[in-house]
VOVEXVEX-289930 format. One record per residue: residue in three letters; x, y, z of N, C-alpha, C, O, CB in turn. Coordinates in steps of 0.001 Angstrom, whole numbers, plus 500000, padded with zeros to 6 digits. Glycine has a CB too. Layout:
N
alaXYZXYZXYZXYZXYZ...
//
This chain:
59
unk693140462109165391693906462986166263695381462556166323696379463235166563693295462994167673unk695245461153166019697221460958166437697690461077164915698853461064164511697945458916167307unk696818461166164356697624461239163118698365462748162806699470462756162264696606460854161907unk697571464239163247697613465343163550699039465162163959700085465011163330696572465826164423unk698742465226165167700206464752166232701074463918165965702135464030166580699976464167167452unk700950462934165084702392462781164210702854463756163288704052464030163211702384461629163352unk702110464221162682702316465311161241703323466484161946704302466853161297700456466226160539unk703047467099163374703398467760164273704226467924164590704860468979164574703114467679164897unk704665466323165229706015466367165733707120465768164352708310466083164371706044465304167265unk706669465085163460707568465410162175707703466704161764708899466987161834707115464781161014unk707050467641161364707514469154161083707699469625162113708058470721161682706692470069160401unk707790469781163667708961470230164818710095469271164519711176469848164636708448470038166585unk710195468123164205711999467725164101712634468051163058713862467985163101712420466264164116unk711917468529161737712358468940160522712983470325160905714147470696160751711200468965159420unk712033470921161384712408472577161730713558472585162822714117473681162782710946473520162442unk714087471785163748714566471547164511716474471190164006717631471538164242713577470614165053unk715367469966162920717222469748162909717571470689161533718680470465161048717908467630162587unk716838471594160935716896472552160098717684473469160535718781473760160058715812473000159794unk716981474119161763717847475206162142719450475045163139720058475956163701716804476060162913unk719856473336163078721218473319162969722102473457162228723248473538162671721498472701163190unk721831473530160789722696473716159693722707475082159549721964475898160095722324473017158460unk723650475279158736724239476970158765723339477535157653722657476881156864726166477259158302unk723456478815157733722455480129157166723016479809156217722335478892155756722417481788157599unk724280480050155268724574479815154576725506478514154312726055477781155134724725480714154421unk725503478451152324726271477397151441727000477773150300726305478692149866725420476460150941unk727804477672149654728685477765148570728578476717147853728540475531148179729943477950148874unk728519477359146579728680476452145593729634476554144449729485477660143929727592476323145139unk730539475863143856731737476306142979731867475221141838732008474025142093733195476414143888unk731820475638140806732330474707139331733514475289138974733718476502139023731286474775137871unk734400474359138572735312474556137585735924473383136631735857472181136890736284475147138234unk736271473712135973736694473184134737737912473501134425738349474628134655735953473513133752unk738868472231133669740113472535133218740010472529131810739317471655131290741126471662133710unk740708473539130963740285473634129537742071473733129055742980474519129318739025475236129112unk741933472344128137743073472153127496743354473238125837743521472787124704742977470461127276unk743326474393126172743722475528124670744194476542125742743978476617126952742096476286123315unk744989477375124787745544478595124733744489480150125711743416480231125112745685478731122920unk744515480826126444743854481723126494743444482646125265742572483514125278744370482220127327unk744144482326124352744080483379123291743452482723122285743455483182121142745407483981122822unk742829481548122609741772480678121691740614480938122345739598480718121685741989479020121562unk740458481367123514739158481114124457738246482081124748737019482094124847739486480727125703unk739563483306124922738517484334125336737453485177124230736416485744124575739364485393126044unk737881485116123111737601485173122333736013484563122319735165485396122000738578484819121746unk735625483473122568734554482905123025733282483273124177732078483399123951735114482002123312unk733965483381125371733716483868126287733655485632126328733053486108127291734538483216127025unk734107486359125570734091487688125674732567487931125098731740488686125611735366488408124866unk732417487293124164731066487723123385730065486871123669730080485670123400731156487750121869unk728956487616124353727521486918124762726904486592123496726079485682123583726447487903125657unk727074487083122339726045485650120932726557484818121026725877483829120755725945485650119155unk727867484549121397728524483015121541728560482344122601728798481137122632729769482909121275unk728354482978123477727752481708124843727345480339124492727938479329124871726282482173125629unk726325480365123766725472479551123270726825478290122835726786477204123413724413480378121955unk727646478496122083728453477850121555729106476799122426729283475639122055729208478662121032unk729501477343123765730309476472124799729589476223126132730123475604127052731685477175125148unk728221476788126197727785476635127666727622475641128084727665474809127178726813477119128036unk727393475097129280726870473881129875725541473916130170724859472909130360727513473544131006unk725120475127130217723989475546130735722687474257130056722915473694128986723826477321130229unk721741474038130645720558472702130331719385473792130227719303474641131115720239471211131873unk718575473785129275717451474520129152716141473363129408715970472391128672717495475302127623unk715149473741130779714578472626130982713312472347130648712842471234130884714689472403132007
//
């Protein structure tokens, strides 16, 4: 039984101090890229070439 009632009042303080943090979060990357725009977009305009510069991790 106290074990119940620990489990309890750990998920009421989780939920508790949960619903002090805000509804929402932001998240932002950027990167500084040392070339020309007129080297780049070129890259970035065309989705078969994604592949070429992404960061993206396939897991």
């Amino acid at each position: 039984m106290l074990i119940v009632f620990a489990i309890a009042v750990l998920v009421l303080g989780v939920l508790v101090y949960a619903s002090t943090k805000p509804d929402r979060f932001h998240v932002e990357r950027s990167v500084r890229i040392s070339a020309p725009p007129d080297a780049i977009f070129p890259l970035i305009n065309d989705l078969h070439r994604w592949d070429a510069w992404t960061t993206r991790v396939d897991a």
